[in-house]
N, C-alpha and C positions, 0 to 999 in steps of 0.2 A: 504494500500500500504506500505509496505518495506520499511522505511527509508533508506538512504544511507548511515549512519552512523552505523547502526546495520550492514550493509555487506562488509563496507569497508576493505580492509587487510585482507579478510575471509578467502583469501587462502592464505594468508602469515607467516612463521612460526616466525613471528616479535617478537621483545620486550616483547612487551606486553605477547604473548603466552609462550615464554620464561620463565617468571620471574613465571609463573601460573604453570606450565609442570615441569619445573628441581628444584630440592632441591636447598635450598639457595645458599649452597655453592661449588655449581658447577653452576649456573650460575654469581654469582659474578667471580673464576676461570676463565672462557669464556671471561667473559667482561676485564679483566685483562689479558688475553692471545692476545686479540685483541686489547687493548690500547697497549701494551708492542712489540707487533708483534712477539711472539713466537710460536714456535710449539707447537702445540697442544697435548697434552700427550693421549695418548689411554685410560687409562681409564678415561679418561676425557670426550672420544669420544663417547665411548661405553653410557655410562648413556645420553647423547647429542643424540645418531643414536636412542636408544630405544626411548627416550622422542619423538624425530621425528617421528618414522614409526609410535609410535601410533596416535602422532595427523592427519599425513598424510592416513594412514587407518579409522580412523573416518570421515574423511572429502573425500574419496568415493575413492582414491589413490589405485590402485595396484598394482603397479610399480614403480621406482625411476630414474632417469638419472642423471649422470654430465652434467651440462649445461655449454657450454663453447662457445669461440667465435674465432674460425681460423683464417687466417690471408684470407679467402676468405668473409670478411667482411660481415658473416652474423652466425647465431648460426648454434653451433650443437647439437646432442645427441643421446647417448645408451641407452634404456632400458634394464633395467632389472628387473624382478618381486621379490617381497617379497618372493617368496612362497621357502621350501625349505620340499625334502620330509624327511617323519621321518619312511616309512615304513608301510606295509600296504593297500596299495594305497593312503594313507591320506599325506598331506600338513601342516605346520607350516608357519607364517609370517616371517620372519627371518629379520634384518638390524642390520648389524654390525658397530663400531666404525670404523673399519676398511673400509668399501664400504663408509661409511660418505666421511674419510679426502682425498681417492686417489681411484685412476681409473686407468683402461691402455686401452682405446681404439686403436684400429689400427690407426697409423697416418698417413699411405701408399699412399692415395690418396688427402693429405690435400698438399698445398703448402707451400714449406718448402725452398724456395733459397735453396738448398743446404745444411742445414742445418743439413739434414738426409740422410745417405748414403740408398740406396737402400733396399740392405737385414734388415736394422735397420726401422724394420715397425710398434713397437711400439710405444706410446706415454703415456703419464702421464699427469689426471688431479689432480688438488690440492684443497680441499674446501677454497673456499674465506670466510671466514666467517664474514666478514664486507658487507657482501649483504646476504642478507636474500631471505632462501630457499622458496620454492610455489610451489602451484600444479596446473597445466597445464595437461587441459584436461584427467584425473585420474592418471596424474602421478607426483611423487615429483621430482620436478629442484632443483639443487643443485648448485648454481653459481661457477666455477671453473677455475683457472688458468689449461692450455695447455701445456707440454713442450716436447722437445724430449727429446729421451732415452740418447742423452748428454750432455742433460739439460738446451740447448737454448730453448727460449719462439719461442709458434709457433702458439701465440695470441694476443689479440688485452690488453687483459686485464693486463696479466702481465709488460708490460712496461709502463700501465695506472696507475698501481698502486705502481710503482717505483717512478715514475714520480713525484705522490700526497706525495712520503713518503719524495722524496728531495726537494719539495716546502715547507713542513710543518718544516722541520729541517731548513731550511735557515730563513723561516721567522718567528721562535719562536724566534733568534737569533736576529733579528732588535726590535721585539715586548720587548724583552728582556730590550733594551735600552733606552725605552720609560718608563719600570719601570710595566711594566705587566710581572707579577709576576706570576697571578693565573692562566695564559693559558698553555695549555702543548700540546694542537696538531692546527694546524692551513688547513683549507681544502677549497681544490678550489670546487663552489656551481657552478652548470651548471643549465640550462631550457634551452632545446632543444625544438627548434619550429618546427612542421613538416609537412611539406607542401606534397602536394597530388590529383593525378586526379582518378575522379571517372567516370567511363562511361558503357554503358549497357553491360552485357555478349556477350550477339548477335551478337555486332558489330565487341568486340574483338575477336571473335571467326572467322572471316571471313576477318584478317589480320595477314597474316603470320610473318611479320614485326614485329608489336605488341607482338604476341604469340614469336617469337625467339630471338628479341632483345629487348624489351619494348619499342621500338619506332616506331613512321613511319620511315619510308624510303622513301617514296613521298606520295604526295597529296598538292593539289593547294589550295591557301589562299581561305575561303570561303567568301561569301558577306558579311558576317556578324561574325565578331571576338569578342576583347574585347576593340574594339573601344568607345565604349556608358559608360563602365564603369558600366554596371548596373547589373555586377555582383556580382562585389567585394561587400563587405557586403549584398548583397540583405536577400529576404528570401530564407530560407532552404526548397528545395523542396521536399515535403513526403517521397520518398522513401531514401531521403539522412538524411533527419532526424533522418529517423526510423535506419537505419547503424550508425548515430553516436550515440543515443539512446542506441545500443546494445551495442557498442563499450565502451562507458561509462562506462556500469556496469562492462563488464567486467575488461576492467582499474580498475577500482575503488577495484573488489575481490582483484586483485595483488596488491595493495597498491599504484599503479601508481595515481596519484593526475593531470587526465586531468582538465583540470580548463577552458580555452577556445576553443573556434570552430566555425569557420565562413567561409563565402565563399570568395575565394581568388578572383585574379582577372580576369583570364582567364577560361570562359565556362569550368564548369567541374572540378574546381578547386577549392581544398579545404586547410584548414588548424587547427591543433590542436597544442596544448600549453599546458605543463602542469606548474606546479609551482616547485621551485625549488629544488632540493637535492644534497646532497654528488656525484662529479663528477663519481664516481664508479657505483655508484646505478643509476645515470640519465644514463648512456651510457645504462646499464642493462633494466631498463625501457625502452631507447628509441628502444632497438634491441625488446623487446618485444610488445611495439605501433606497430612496418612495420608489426611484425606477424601477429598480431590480425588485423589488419586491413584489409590486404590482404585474410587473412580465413574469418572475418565476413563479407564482401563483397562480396565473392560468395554466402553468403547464401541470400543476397537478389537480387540476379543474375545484380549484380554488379563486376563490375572489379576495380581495387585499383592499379594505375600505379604509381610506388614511381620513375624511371626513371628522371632526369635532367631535359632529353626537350623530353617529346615524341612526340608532336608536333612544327611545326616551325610554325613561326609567331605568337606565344602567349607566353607568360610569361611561363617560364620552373619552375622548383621546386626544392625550396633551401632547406633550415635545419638551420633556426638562433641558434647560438649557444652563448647563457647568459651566459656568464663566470663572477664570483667575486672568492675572498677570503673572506671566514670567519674563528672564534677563535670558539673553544668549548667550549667560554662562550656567544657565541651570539652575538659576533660585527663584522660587514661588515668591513672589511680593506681600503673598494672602497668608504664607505660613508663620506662624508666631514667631519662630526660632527657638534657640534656647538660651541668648545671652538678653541683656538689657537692651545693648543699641541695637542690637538684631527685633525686640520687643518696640524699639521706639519707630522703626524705623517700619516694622508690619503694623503698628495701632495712627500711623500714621496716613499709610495706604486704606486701613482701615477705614480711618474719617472720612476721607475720600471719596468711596465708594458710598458713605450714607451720608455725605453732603449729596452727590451725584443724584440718589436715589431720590432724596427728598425734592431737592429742584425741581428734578423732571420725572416727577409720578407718571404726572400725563403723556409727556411721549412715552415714558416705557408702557404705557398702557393705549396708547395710540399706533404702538408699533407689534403688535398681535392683535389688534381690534379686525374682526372679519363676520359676516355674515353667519358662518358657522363656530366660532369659537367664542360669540354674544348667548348661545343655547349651554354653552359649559361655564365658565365664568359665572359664579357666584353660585351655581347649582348644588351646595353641599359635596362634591365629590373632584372639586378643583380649590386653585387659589380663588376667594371671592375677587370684585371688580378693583376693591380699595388695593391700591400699593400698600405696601409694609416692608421693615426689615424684619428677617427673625437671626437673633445673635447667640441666644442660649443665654442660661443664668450665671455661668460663670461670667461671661466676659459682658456679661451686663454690668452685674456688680464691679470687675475694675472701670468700665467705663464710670459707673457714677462715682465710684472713689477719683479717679481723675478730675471729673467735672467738679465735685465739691471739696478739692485738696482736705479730702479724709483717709486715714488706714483701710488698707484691703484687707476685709474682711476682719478687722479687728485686729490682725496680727501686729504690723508695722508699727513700734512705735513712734516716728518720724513719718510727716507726710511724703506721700508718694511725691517724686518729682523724678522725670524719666530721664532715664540717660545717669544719675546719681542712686537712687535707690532701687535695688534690681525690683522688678513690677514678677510678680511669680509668673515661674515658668507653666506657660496651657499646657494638658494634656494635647496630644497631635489630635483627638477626636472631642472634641469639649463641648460639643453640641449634638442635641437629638434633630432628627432630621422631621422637624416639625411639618407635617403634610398639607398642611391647612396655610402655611406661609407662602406668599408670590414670591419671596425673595430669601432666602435663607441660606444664613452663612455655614457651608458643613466641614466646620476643621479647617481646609485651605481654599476653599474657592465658596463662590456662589452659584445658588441652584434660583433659576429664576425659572418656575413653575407655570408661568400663563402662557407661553407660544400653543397655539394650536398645531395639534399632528399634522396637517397639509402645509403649513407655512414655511415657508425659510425661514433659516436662523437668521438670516442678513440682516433683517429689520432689526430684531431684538438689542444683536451685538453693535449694531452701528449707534443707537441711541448710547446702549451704557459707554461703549470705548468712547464717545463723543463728550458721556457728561462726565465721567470720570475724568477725560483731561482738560476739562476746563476748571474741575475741581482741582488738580494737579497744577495748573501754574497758576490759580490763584495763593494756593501755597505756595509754590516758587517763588514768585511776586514776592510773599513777604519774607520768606527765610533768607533768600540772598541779599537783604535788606539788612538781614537784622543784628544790631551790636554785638548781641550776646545771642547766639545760635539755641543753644538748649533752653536758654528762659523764653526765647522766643515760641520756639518748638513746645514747650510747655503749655504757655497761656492760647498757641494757635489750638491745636489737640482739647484744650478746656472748651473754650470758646465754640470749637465746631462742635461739640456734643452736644453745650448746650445749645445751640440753636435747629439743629437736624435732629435731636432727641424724636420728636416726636412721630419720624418717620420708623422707631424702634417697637416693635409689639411680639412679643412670645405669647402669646397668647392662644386661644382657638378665634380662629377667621370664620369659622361658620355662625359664630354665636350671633344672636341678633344684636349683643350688647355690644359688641365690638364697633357694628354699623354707627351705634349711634356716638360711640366712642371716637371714631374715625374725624365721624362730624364735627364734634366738640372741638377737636385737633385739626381741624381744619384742612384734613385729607381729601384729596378727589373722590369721587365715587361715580365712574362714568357709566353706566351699567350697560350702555349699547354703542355700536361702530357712530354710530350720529354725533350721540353725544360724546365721542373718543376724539374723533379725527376732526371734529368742530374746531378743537382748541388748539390743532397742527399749526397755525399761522398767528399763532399769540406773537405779541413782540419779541417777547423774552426767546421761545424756541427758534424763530428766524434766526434773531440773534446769533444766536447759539453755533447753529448748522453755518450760516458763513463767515461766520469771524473765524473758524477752523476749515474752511472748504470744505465741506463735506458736501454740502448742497449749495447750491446757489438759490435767490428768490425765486429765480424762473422754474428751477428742478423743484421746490417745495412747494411753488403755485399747482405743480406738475403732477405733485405725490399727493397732493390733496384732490384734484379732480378724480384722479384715479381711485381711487380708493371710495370717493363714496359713488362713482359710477359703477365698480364695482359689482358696489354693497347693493346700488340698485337694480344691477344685472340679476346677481344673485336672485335675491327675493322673486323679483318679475319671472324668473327661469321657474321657481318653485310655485311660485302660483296657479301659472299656466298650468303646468305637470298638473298640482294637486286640481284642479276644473276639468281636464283631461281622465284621471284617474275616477272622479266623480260622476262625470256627463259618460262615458262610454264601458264606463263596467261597476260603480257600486249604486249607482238611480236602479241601473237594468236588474243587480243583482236582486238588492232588497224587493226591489217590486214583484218581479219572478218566486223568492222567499213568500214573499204576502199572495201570492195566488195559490201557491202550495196550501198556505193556513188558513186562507179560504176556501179552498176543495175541502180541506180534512175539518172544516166547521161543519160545512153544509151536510158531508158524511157523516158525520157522529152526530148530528142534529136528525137526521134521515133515519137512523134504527130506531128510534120510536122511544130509545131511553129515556127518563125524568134528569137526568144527569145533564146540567149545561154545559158543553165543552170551554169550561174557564180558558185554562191554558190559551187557546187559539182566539178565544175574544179579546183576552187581554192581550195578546199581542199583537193582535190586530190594530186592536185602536192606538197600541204604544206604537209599533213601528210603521202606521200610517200619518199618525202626527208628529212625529221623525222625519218620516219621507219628505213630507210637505217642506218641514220647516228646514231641511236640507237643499230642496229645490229652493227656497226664497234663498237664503242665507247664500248658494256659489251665487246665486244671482247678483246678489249682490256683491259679490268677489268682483264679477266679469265687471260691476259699471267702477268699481275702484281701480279695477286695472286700465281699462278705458282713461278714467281719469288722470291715471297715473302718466300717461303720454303726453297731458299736457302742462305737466312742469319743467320751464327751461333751466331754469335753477336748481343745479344738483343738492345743492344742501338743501331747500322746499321741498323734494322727490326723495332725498333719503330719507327723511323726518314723516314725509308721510306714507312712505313704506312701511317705517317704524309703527307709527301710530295709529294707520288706519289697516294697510292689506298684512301685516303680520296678525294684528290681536283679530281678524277676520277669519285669519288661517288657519287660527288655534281653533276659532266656536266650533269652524266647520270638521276638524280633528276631532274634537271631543263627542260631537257630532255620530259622527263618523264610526269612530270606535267603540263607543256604547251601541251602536245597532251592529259594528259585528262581534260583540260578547254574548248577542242572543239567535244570532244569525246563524241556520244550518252550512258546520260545517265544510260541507262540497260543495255550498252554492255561493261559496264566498269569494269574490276573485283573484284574491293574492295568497300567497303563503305567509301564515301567521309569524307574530314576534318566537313563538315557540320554534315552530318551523325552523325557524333561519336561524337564530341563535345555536341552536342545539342541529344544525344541519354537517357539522363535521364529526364522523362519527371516529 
C-alpha cells in the first residue's frame, strides 16, 4: 500500500519541486521577488512557465487555467491547452512566461458593483505566486488575483492579500520594540473547520428545494432528530467513510493537510479540519475542500450540502475559523510564553486583537452576513448575532488585575507591573472552548465561530488582519514615542482593557440575559444581512479599508451592492422554488389527499352504521381550510414578488425581502408542514425530513 507521504503534495508545484526543477539562481530570484513583493521580471517567468508545463505534462496535465476567486464566492476558470501548432498537422506543448504571470478572461458576467462599465468586458488575472500552482483533474491551476480593466479587485483574494501585507508591516513595527531583530515578515495562520451534510442522491434528487436552493423549504420535524446525541462523534458509516477515505487522498495530492473528520451533531452531519497554514493558502485550500467534496460525493451517489441550514430543526453548518499571528521564524504572537517579556509582549498582541474586535463588531459580522447563515446565527446551536470575546477565567482575572494595578489573584504582594514582576506563567491550554462564543480565545489562537459552511474564509480574515493592524500601529504610534518604554507599555495594556472590556463575555451567548446585557454594553446586534451590510459604508469602516488599501471607496461602494443584491437574489430564487413546489405538487397533492377522505366519508356513511366517520370529517374540514388558506397566503407571495421588481434601491428590496417575502415564506412553511404531518404518506410529494436525514445507511 502507498504511503501517504510518498503522494502527499504530488500534484503540487511546491518548494520542494521548485528548488529540484529551476536553476539555482532563479529560484532563489523567485523567493526574493516574493519576500520583496515585486514584479516578476519575464525572463524570470519564462524559465518558471517552462520549469512548470514540464512538471505539469509529466504528471498527466494538458491544459493550464488561472484559478481565481470572484467576488460570487466560489472559484473560477479558463482552460487553455498547451498545444500550439507548428504546421503540418502536428502540435508542440507550448507555456509561456507570459500565460504564467497574466490572463484576460471575460469579466462580463462576474459581479462587479459597478465597478465595470458594460462594454468594459475584460478582466485580468495576476499569478499569486505565494500559493503554489496544482493540477486539478489534468489541468494546471495557477492561483491568481482578478481585476478589472480599471484595475479595481473583483476578488476575494486581492484584498486578502493587502490585508496580510498591512498586518505584517504594523506588526514587524511592535515586534520591532520588543528587540526582534531577526523577523522580517509576520502572517496571520488560519484552520478553517468545515462542517457538512451528506445525504443519498435519491433523495436529493426528488426535492426541488434542495436541487435550486440547497435547502428545504418545508418538511415537518421528524420523530426522531438529534435529540439522543448519538451522532455526534459516533461511528462512521461505510459508505461515508469510504467519501472521506477518497477525499483524503485527494487532499493530501494538493498538499491540503486534512488532519480530522468526524461526525457532527445533527443526522447526516459531518465535519473536516485541517491543520494550519498561511491565511492565503488556507482560504485557497478551503475553496478547494467544498470542490472536492461536493465532486467526490456524487461518485459514491452521495450529495454534499455545504448550505447554513438546509434543514430546520437541526444544527445548521458553520466554518470555524482558527485565526493567530505568527513570525517567519516560528513564534505564535497569541502564545503566552513562558518568561515575562515573552508574557508582555503576547498580552500585548492580546489587547490588540480585543481592541480590533470591539471597533469593528460590525464588519466582522458584516463579513459572514449571507442569506443562508441569517437562518443559523442566533439559532441556539451557533455563535448568537452579538460579537463577543470569550478569554477564559484565568486570563480574565490577570486582565483585570492589570486594568486595576491589583495582585493576581491575591498572591503578588507588589502590584503587577509587566516587564518587572513576572505576571504567572498560562497553562498552554487555559481556556475551555466555550461553544456559544463568536470569538474565543483557545490557548494560542482565535476561533471565530460565525463564517457560514458555503463562505470563504477571505471575508472573515480580511476584516480581523485589517482591524488588528490598525490596532497594531496605533500602539506603535505610541510606544516608539515613549520616554520610558515599559511604563508606557504598562499604562497602554491598562488603558486598552479598560476601554475594549466590554467587548469581553465568558458567559452563555444563548441566554436571553446576555441579549439584553449586550445592549446595556452597547454591543451591535445585527440579526439579518440588511441590517449587517447597512453599516459597511459607516465612516469609520471606509476609513479603515483605505487608509491601509485594502479597499478602495469604489471597491466598498462595490462590496456593498453586491452583497445585498445578492441577498436579494437569494430570497427571490427561494420564493419562486417555494410557489413552484406549492402551485404544481402540494395544492395537487392535498387536494387528491381530501378526495380520498371524501370517498372513505361517503363509504363508511353508506353501510348504514350509527357511527359518524369522525376521523375523515374532521379532516376534512381541517385540511380544507388549510387548503384555502394556503391558496390565499402563495397568493399573496406571487403579488410580493411582483412587487419586489419594482425597487431600484437595493437596500428598499433587501429590507423588504426581509420584512415582507421572508416572514410570508415562513406562514406558508408552517402552513405547509402541518398538513403534511396528517397527510397520507404516499401521497405526499417529497421525501420527508426522516427520509433524507436518515437516507445514508
Amino acid at each position: 500500500m502507498e504511503s501517504v507521504s510518498s503522494y502527499f503534495g504530488s500534484m503540487v508545484f511546491n518548494d520542494t519541486v521548485m528548488r529540484q526543477r529551476l536553476p539555482q539562481d532563479t529560484y532563489e530570484q523567485l523567493q526574493h521577488t516574493i519576500k520583496e513583493k515585486r514584479h516578476l521580471d519575464i525572463g524570470l517567468a519564462n524559465i518558471i512557465a517552462q520549469a512548470m508545463k514540464e512538471w505539469a505534462i509529466e504528471n498527466g496535465a494538458t491544459h493550464f487555467t488561472h484559478w481565481f476567486q470572484p467576488m460570487t464566492g466560489i472559484t473560477a476558470e479558463k482552460h487553455e491547452s498547451f498545444i500550439s501548432p507548428i504546421g503540418g498537422g502536428k502540435v508542440i506543448m507550448e507555456f509561456s512566461g507570459k500565460e504564467l504571470i497574466r490572463g484576460e478572461p471575460d469579466a462580463s458576467s462576474f459581479p462587479s458593483g459597478g465597478l465595470r462599465a458594460t462594454f468594459e468586458a475584460r478582466g485580468y488575472t495576476a499569478w499569486d505566486a505565494t500559493s503554489y500552482a496544482f493540477i486539478k483533474e489534468g489541468t494546471l491551476c495557477i492561483p491568481t488575483a482578478f481585476c478589472s480593466f480599471g484595475g479595481h479587485a473583483l476578488d476575494k483574494k486581492t484584498p486578502l492579500l493587502r490585508s496580510m501585507q498591512a498586518l505584517s508591516k504594523q506588526a514587524l513595527r511592535v515586534l520591532r520594540l520588543f528587540g526582534n531583530e531577526d523577523v522580517h515578515t509576520v502572517d496571520s495562520s488560519v484552520g478553517a473547520e468545515q462542517e457538512y451534510f451528506l445525504i443519498d442522491k435519491s433523495v436529493f434528487e426528488k426535492r426541488k428545494d434542495l436541487i435550486y436552493t440547497g435547502r428545504t423549504l418545508f418538511g415537518a420535524k421528524p420523530p426522531k432528530g438529534q435529540e439522543l446525541g448519538d451522532h455526534y462523534f459516533g461511528t462512521i458509516k461505510p459508505r461515508v467513510f469510504a467519501f472521506m477515505k477518497e477525499l483524503d487522498t485527494e487532499l493530501w495530492k494538493l498538499g491540503i493537510t486534512a488532519k480530522t473528520e468526524h461526525n457532527e451533531v445533527a443526522p447526516g452531519q459531518h465535519e473536516l479540519a485541517p491543520i494550519y497554514s498561511s491565511c492565503n493558502i488556507a482560504t485557497d485550500h478551503n475553496q478547494l475542500t467544498m470542490e472536492l467534496m461536493q465532486k467526490i460525493a456524487k461518485k459514491h451517489d452521495l450529495v454534499c450540502l455545504l448550505h447554513e441550514k438546509p434543514f430546520a430543526g437541526v444544527n445548521g453548518s458553520g466554518k470555524h475559523n482558527n485565526w493567530s499571528i505568527a513570525t517567519d521564524t516560528g513564534v505564535n504572537l497569541l502564545n503566552p510564553g513562558e518568561t515575562p517579556a515573552e508574557n508582555a509582549q503576547f498580552l500585548l498582541f492580546l489587547c490588540a486583537v480585543i481592541k480590533a474586535v470591539d471597533e469593528y463588531q460590525d464588519l466582522l459580522r458584516i463579513s459572514v452576513a449571507s442569506a443562508g447563515n441569517d437562518h443559523r446565527l442566533g439559532a441556539s446551536e451557533a455563535p448568537p448575532a452579538i460579537v463577543s470575546i470569550f478569554i477564559g477565567a484565568e486570563l480574565a482575572e490577570i486582565l483585570n488585575a492589570l486594568e486595576n494595578d491589583v495582585p493576581y489573584g491575591g498572591k503578588e504582594k507588589e502590584l503587577m507591573k509587566i516587564g518587572v514582576h513576572t505576571i504567572p506563567r498560562f497553562p498552554r491550554d487555559n481556556t475551555d472552548r466555550n461553544r456559544t462564543s463568536p470569538f474565543a480565545f483557545t490557548a494560542n489562537k482565535f476561533e471565530f465561530r460565525m463564517p457560514g459552511s458555503s463562505a470563504s474564509i477571505a471575508d472573515p480574515n480580511i476584516v480581523i488582519n485589517t482591524a488588528v493592524a490598525s490596532a497594531l500601529r496605533e500602539f506603535a504610534d505610541i510606544l516608539e514615542n515613549a520616554e520610558d518604554f515599559e511604563d508606557e507599555l504598562h499604562k497602554l495594556i491598562r488603558a486598552t482593557i479598560s476601554t475594549h472590556k466590554r467587548i469581553i463575555f465568558n458567559g452563555n451567548g444563548y441566554d436571553e440575559a446576555w441579549t439584553r446585557e449586550a445592549e446595556r454594553r452597547g454591543l451591535c446586534n445585527y440579526r439579518t444581512t440588511p441590517d449587517a451590510v447597512s453599516h459597511l459604508l459607516d465612516e469609520k469602516n471606509v476609513r479603515l479599508f483605505t487608509e491601509y488599501g485594502v479597499y478602495s471607496v469604489e471597491e466598498l461602494n462595490a462590496q456593498f451592492e453586491i452583497r445585498m443584491e445578492n441577498y436579494c437574489k437569494v430570497i427571490r430564487i427561494e420564493a419562486l422554488t417555494l410557489l413552484n413546489m406549492v402551485n404544481k405538487d402540494i395544492l395537487p397533492a392535498v387536494s387528491a389527499f381530501l378526495g380520498e377522505l371524501g370517498g372513505s366519508y361517503l363509504a363508511r356513511r353508506g353501510t348504514g352504521l350509527n357511527a359518524e366517520p369522525v376521523y375523515e370529517k374532521e379532516m376534512i374540514e381541517s385540511l380544507t381550510a388549510k387548503l384555502n388558506d394556503l391558496y390565499a397566503q402563495k397568493n399573496e407571495l406571487q403579488a410580493l414578488l411582483d412587487k419586489d421588481l419594482e425597487y431600484a434601491d437595493v437596500t428598499k428590496r433587501a429590507f423588504f425581502c426581509k420584512d415582507e417575502i421572508i416572514v410570508k415564506m415562513a406562514k406558508i412553511r408552517a402552513l405547509v408542514d402541518s398538513m403534511e404531518e396528517v397527510t397520507r404518506s404516499e401521497v405526499w410529494p417529497y421525501p420527508t425530513y426522516g427520509a433524507i436525514l436518515f437516507s445514508v445507511k
